[in-house]
C-alpha positions in Angstrom: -5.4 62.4 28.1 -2.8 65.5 28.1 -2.6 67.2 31.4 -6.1 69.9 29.9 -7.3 73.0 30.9 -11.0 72.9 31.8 -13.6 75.7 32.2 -14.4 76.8 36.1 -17.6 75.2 37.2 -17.2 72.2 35.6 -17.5 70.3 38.2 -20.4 72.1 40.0 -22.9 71.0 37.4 -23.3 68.3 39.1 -22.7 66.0 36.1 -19.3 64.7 37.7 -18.7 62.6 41.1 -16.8 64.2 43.4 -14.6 61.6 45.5 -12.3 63.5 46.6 -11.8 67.4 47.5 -8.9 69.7 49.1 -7.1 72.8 49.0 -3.1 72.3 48.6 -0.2 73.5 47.6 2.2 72.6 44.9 5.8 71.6 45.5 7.7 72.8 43.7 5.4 75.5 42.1 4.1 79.1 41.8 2.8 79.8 45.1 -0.8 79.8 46.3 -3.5 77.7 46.9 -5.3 75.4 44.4 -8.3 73.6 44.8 -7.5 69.9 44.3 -10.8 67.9 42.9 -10.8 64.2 42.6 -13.5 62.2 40.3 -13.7 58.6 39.2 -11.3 59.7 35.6 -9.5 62.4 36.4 -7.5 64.8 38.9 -8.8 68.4 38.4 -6.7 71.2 40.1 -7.7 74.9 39.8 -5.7 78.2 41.4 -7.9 79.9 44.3 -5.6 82.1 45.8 -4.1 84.8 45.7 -7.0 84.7 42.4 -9.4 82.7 41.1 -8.2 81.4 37.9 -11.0 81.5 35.0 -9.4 77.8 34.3 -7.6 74.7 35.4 -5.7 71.9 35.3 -6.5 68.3 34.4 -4.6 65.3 35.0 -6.3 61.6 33.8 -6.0 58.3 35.1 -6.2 56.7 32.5 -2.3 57.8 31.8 -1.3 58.0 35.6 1.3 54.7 36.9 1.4 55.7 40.8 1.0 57.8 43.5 2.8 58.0 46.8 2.6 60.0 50.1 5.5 60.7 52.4 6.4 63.6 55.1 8.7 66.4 54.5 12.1 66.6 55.1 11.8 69.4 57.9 11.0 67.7 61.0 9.0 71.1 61.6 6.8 70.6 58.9 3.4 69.7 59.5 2.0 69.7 56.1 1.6 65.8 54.6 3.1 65.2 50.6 1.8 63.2 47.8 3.4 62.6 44.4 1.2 61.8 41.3 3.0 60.1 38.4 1.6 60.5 34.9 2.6 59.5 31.2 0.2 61.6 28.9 1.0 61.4 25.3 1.8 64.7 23.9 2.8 66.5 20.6 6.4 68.1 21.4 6.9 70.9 19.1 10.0 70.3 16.9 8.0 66.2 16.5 5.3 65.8 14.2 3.9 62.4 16.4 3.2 62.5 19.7 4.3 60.2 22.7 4.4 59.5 26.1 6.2 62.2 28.4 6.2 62.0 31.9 4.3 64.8 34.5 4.5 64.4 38.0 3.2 66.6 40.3 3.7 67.1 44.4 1.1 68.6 46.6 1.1 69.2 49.9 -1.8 69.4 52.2 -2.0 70.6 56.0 -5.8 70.7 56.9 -4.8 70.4 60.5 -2.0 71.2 62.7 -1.6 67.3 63.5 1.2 65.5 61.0 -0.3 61.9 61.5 -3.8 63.1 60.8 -2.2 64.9 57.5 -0.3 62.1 56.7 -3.3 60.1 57.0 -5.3 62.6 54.4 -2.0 62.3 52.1 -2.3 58.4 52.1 -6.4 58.4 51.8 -5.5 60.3 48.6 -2.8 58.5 47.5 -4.6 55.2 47.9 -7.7 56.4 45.8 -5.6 57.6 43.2 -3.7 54.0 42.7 -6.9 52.5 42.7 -9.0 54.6 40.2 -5.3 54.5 37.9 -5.8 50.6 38.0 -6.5 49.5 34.6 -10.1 48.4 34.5 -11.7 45.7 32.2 -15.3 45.8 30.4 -17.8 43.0 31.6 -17.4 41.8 28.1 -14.1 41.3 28.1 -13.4 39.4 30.9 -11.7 36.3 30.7 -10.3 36.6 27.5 -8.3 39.3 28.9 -6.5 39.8 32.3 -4.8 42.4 34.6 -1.7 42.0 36.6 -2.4 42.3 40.4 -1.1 46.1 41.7 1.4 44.6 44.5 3.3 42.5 41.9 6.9 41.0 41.4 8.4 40.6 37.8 10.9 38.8 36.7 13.1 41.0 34.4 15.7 39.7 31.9 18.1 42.2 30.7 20.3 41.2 27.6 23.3 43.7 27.7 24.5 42.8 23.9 21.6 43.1 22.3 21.5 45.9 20.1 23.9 49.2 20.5 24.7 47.2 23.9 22.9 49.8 25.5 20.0 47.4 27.6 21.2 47.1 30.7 21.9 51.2 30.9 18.3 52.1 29.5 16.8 49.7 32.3 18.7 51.6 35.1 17.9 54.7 33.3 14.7 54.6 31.9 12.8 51.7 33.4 13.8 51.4 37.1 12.6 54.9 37.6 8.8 54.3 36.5 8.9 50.7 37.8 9.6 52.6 41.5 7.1 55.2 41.0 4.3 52.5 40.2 5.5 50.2 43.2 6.5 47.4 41.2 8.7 44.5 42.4 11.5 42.6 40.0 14.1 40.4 40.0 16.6 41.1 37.5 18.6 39.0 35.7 21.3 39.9 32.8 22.0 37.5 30.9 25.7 36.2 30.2 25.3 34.2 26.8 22.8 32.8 24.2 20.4 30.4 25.4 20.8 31.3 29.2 17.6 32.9 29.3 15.7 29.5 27.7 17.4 27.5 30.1 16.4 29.7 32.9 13.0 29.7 32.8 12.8 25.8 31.5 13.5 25.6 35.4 12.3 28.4 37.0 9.5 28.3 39.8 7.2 30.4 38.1 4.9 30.9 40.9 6.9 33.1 42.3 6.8 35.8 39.4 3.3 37.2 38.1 4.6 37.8 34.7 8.6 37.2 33.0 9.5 40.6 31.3 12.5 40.6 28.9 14.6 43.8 28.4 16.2 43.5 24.7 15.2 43.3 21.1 12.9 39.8 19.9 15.8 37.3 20.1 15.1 37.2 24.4 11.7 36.7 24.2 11.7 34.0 21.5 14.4 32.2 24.1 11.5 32.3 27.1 8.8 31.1 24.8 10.8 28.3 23.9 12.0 27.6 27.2 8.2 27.7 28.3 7.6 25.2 25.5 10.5 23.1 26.6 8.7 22.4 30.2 6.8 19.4 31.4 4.0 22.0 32.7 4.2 24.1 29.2 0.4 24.2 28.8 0.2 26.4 32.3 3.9 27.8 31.6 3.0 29.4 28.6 0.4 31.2 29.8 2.4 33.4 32.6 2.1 36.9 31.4 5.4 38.1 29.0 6.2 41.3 28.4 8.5 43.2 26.6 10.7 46.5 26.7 12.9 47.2 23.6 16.4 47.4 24.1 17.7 45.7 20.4 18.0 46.3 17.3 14.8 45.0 15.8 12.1 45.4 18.8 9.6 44.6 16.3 6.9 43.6 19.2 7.6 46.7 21.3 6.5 48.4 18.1 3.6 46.1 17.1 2.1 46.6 21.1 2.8 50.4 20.8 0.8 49.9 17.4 -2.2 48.1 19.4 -3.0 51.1 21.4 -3.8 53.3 18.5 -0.5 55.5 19.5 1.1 57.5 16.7 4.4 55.1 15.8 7.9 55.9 18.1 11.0 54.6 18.7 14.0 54.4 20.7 13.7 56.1 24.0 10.1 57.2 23.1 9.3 53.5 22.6 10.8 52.5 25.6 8.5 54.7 27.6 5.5 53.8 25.9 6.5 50.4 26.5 7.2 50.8 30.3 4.3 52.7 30.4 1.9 49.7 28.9 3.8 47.3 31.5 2.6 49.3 34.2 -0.5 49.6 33.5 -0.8 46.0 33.4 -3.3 44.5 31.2 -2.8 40.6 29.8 -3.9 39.6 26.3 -3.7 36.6 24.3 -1.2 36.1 21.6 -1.1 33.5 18.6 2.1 31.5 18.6 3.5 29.3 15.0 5.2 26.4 15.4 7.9 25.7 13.4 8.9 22.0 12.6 11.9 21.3 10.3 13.2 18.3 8.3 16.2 17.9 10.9 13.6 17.1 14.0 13.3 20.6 15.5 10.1 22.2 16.8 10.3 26.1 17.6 7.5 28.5 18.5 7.5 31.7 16.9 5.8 35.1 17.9 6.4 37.5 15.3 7.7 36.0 11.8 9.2 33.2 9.8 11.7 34.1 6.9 13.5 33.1 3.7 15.8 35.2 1.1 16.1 39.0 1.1 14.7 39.5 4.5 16.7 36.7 6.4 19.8 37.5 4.6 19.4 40.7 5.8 18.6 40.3 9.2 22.4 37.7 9.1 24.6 39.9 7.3 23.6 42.9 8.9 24.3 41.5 12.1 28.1 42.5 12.0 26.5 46.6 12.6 24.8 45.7 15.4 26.4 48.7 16.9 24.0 51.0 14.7 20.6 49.9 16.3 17.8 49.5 14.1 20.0 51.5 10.9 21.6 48.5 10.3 18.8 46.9 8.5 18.7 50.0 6.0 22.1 49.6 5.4 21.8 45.5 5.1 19.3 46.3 3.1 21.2 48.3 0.3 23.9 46.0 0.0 21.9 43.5 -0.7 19.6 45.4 -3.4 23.1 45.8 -5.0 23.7 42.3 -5.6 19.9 40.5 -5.3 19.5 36.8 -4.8 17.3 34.7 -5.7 16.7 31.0 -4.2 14.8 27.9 -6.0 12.0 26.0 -4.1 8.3 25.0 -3.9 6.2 26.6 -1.7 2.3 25.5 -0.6 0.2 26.8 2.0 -3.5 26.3 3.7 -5.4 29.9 2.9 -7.4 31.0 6.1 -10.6 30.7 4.6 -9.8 27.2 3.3 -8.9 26.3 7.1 -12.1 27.7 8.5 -14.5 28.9 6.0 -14.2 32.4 7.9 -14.4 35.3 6.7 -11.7 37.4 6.9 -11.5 40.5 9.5 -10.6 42.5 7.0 -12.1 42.7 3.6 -10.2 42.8 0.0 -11.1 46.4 -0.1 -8.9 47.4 1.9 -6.0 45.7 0.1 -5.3 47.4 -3.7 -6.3 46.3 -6.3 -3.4 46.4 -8.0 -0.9 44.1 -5.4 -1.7 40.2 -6.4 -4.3 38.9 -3.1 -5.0 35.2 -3.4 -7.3 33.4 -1.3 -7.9 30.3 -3.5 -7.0 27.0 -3.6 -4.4 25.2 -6.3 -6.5 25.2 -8.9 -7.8 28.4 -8.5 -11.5 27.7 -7.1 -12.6 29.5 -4.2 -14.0 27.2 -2.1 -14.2 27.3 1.4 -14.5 24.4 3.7 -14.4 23.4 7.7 -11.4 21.7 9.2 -12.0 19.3 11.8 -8.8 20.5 13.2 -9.1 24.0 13.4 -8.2 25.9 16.9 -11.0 26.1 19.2 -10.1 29.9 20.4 -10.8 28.7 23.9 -9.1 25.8 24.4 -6.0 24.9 25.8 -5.2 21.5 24.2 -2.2 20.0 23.0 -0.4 21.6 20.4 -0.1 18.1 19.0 -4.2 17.6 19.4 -5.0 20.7 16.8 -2.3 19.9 13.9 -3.4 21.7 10.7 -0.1 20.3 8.9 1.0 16.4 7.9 4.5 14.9 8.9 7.1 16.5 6.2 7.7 13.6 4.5 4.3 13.3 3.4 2.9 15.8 0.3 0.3 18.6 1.7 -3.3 18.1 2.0 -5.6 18.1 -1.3 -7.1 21.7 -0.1 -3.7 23.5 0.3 -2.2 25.9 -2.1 0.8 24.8 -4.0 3.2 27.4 -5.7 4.8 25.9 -8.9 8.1 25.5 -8.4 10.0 29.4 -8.4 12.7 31.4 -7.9 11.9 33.6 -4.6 13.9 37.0 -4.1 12.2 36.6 -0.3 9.4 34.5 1.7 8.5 36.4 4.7 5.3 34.6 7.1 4.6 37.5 10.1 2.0 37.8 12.4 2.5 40.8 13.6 2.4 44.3 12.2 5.7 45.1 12.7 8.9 43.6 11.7 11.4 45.9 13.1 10.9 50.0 14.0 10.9 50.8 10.7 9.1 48.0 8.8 5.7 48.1 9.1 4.9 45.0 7.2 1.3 43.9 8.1 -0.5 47.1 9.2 -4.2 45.0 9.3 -3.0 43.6 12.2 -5.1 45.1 15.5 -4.6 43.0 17.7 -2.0 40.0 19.1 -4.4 37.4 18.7 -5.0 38.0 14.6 -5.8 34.1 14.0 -4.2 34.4 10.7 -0.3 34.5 9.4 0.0 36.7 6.5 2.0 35.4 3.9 4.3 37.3 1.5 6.5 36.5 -1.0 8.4 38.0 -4.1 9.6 35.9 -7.0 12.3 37.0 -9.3 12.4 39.2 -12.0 11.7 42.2 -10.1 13.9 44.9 -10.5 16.1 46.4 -7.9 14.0 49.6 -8.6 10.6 48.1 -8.0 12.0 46.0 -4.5 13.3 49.3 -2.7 10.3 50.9 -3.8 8.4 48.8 -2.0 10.2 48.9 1.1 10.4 52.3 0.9 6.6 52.0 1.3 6.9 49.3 4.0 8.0 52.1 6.6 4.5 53.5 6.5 2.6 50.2 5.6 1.7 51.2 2.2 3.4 48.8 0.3 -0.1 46.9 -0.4 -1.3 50.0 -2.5 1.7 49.2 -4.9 1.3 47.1 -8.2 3.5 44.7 -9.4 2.9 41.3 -10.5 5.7 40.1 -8.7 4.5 40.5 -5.3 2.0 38.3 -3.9 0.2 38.3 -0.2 -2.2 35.9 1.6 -3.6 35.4 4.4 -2.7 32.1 5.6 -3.0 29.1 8.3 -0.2 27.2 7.9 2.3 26.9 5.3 5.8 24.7 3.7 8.6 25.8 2.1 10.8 23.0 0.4 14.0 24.4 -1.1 15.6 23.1 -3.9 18.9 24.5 -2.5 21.1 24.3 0.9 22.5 28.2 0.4 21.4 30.9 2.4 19.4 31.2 5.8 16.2 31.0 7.2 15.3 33.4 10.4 12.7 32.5 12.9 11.6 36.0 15.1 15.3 36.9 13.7 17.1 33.7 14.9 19.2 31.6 12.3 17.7 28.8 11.2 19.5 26.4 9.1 17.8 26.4 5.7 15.8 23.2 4.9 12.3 22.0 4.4 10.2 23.5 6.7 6.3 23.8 7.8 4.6 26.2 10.1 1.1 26.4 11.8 -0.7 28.9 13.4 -2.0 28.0 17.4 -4.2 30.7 18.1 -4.2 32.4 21.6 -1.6 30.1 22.7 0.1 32.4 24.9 -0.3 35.4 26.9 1.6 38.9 26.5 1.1 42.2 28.1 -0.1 44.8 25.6 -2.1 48.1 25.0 -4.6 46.9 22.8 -7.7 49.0 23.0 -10.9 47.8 25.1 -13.4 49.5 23.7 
């Protein structure tokens, strides 16, 4: 909540507990006394003297990170401080969204001539306030989700190319400060080269850190998961809490968790905040990994999205702008509209409702009728069946015990999809909404644990018209409203591509991938990431 007026007497109707009450000053301020009110959600403070005012002030919890007390610099100074450090989002007036902006607020309180008794008062405030700001789970959701403890210790990984090169100044500059006003412990590393930050945490102790936090755009993160992955322990590694502050180009996850919360869409330093912000707070949720297995022996596990054609060669070429941020993808994106491509190859996939018989949580009306939506199986019958081998949402077996897909060598399964054989301008898998700041690809995603992978692809003979039309409409999500009979999306459980070609690349979360036959799977609730999804 925005820091609100509210009307005087409020609080004397006796519909709102009263925890804490005080008269103080604010430092720095207009001077007089205010009437400081404290209540399980909020922090009420109204103007006594020198007059009554007909209205106050109202700070919530909800968007408050810390609270400290100290003493004043003037060892003559008998009055005890406390600081209050809040995030409310707010609606600046040349912006038409609204996002996070900090308010802190000092008071100082001297109900006695004794400093140690004050300072004592200070503190018994300060102390309530960090514990009602605590982020607080409903009965029901316990379990599935988590909090990180208050006294807690990070493990921050900086990547200072990533991007504009900018990460390591935006921690210092941006980050530290809210990390020290919510009390929060790190060790930070920067990173020197590629794969560092895999092979760190392959061997880390991870007892010692209550969650691994990665400062950069996806590229870090997907190096921890796979470190995780990579360890003899990986079914307890890979549930340590991950979080993530954007400091790339891409920072599609930043964006997708900033999504989660129900927050109007921001970026760059607004993001950041709002992602500080949710890393604060605290609160744990599970997230569906993919596996990725190709024809060469690799197996990768991917958060966000698997791709092939217009969108990989994007994400490549473009890669020589870095410098611009996320505009580099507009530009990549132009240059390759001017000379499309178009890349031969089979590709066959396991609809969700053939995996579980399910229905999905979103319904067909809310995708148009005009954009091709296929949920049946090769010969074009819908109908649903169980899988013995379908995810049991709380397990924690083997990734190898809950295989949806057969050894690449061997054709699909009878109840999978197969895609004649076609010429693809782009293959994109994601499962999550967003694909970089400005590419809001999957906007019925809620939530990081979706249980589905939502398939798109676009075959050729689409004009370059039609193709930056629809990613014109992809910066608001409203490319699914579009028709054309050349774009098609599913909501999948697993899926193979087989090219019929060695050219181009294939990117996995934005990382090359050399571009072969390749299957992925979906493992729901496989890992753990710290996010602002809504509770309630």
């Amino acid at each position: 909540m925005d820091g609100q007026h509210f009307p005087e007497g409020d609080l004397q109707k006796g519909t709102t507990q009263v925890l804490l009450y005080g008269e103080v000053t604010q430092v720095p301020g207009p001077s007089g006394r205010y009437a400081l009110t404290l209540t399980p959600t909020e922090l009420h403070l109204q103007q006594i003297q020198p007059a009554p005012e007909s209205r106050g002030y109202v700070l919530s919890l909800a968007d408050c990170i810390g609270c400290c007390s100290f003493k004043g610099k003037d060892p003559t100074d008998l009055g005890a401080y406390f600081s209050v450090f809040c995030y409310p989002v707010k609606k600046k007036w040349w912006r038409s969204r609204a996002a996070r902006q900090r308010e802190a607020k000092t008071f100082r309180l001297e109900p006695c001539r004794d400093l140690e008794e004050n300072l004592k008062t200070a503190e018994r405030w300060a102390t309530k306030i960090r514990e009602l700001s605590a982020q607080r789970l409903p009965e029901e959701k316990e379990g599935l989700y988590s909090c990180l403890p208050q006294a807690r210790q990070l493990l921050v990984l900086v990547n200072p190319f990533g991007g504009k090169g900018q990460a390591q100044h935006l921690f210092y500059s941006h980050v530290l400060p809210m990390l020290t006003e919510a009390d929060i412990g790190f060790n930070l590393v920067v990173t020197e080269r590629q794969n560092q930050a895999r092979e760190l945490v392959k061997d880390e102790d991870l007892s010692r850190w209550d969650a691994v936090v990665t400062v950069s755009g996806d590229g870090l993160l997907y190096e921890v998961i796979n470190g995780l992955m990579e360890r003899s322990d990986w079914q307890s590694a890979i549930k340590k809490p991950l979080g993530i502050l954007p400091g790339g180009s891409g920072n599609a996850l930043a964006m997708s968790i900033n999504h989660y919360t129900g927050n109007d869409p921001v970026n760059s330093q607004d993001l950041l905040t709002s992602s500080t912000f949710t890393l604060c707070k605290g609160l744990v949720a599970p997230m569906d990994l993919v596996s990725i297995t190709t024809a060469s022996g690799k197996h990768l596990f991917s958060f966000l999205s698997f791709a092939w054609g217009f969108i990989s060669d994007v994400d490549i070429e473009s890669e020589k702008h870095r410098t611009m941020g996320p505009a580099r993808f507009t530009l990549g994106t132009l240059i390759r509209l001017c000379s499309l491509r178009t890349y031969k190859g089979r590709l066959s996939y396991l609809p969700a409702a053939e995996a579980s018989g399910e229905v999905s949580s979103f319904t067909s009306s809310q995708i148009s009728q005009n954009c091709q939506y296929n949920v049946c199986n090769s010969n074009n019958s819908y109908n649903p069946q169980s899988n013995a081998n379908e995810v049991d949402h709380t397990s924690t077996a083997s990734v190898a015990e809950v295989s949806r897909v057969v050894p690449l060598d061997q054709p699909v399964p009878n109840h999978w999809t197969i895609v004649k054989e076609e010429d693809f301008v782009l293959v994109l898998a994601i499962y999550q909404p967003y694909l970089g700041e400005d590419f809001f690809m999957a906007p019925m995603v809620s939530k990081p644990d979706d249980n589905l992978i939502h398939l798109f692809y676009v075959k050729a003979g689409i004009s370059r018209a039609s193709l930056l039309k629809y990613f014109l409409a992809v910066e608001k999500g409203n490319h699914l409203q579009q028709s054309s009979p050349h774009v098609v999306y599913v909501p999948i459980k697993a899926f193979r591509i087989e090219p019929f070609t060695s050219k181009g690349v294939m990117t996995v979360d934005g990382e090359a991938l050399e571009c072969g036959q390749v299957q992925g799977q979906l493992h729901s609730r496989l890992a753990r990431i710290i996010s602002g999804t809504k509770l309630q």
